[in-house]
C-alpha positions in Angstrom: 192.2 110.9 188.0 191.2 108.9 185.1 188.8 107.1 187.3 187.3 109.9 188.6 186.1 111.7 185.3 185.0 108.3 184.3 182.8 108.0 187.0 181.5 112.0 187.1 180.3 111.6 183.5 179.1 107.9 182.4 178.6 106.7 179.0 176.9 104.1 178.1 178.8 102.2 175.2 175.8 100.6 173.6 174.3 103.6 171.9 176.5 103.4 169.4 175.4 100.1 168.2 172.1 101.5 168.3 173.1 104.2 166.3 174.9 101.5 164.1 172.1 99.6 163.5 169.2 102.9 162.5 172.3 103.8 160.4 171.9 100.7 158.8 168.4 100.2 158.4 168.6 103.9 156.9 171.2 102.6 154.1 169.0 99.5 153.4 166.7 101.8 152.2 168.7 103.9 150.1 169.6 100.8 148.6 166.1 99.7 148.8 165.5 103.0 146.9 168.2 102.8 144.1 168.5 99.4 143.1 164.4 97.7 143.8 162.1 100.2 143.7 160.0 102.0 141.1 159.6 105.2 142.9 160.2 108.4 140.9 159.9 112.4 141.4 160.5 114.4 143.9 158.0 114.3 146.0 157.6 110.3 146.2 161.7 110.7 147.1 160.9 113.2 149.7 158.5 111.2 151.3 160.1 107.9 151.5 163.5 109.4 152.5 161.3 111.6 155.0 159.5 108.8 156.5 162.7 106.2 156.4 164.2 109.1 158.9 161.4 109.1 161.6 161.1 105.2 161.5 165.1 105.1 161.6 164.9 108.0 164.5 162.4 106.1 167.0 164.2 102.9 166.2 167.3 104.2 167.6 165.2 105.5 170.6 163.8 102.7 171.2 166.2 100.5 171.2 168.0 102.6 173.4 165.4 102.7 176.1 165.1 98.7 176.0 169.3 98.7 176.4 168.5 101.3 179.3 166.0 99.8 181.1 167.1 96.5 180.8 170.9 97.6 182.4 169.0 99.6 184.8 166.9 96.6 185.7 170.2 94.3 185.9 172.1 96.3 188.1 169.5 97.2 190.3 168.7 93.2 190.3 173.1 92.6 191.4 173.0 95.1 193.7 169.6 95.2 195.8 171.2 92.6 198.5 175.3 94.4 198.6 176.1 96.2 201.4 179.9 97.9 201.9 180.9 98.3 205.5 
């Protein structure tokens, strides 16, 4: 039964390490932010923080399409020639 929900609803276990790595570049830059930059006020803080979000956002997303694609690609690729009698 296991099995069966497994197969009805797939995951795919890399976008987590995508998330995992726009989480990260996100923390570079509140470190980035704290500790090496001269940046001060509200608004420059807004901005930056704002900005470090989009960039982290499509990061994930595209790094997620590239994981996608490229399994897609791979399986397709293993199984174009399999046939089950």
């Amino acid at each position: 039964m296991s099995a069966h929900r497994g197969l009805r609803a797939p995951r795919c276990p890399c976008w987590g390490a995508f998330r995992s790595s726009a989480f990260f570049v996100y923390a570079y830059a509140i470190f980035y932010y704290t500790s090496r930059s001269a940046m001060s006020g509200v608004l420059q803080s807004s901005f930056f923080f704002g900005y470090m979000l989009i960039i982290c956002w499509t990061f994930f997303l595209m790094m997620g399409a590239v994981g996608f694609w490229s399994a897609l690609f791979f399986v397709r690729q293993i199984y174009r020639n399999f046939k089950a009698d």
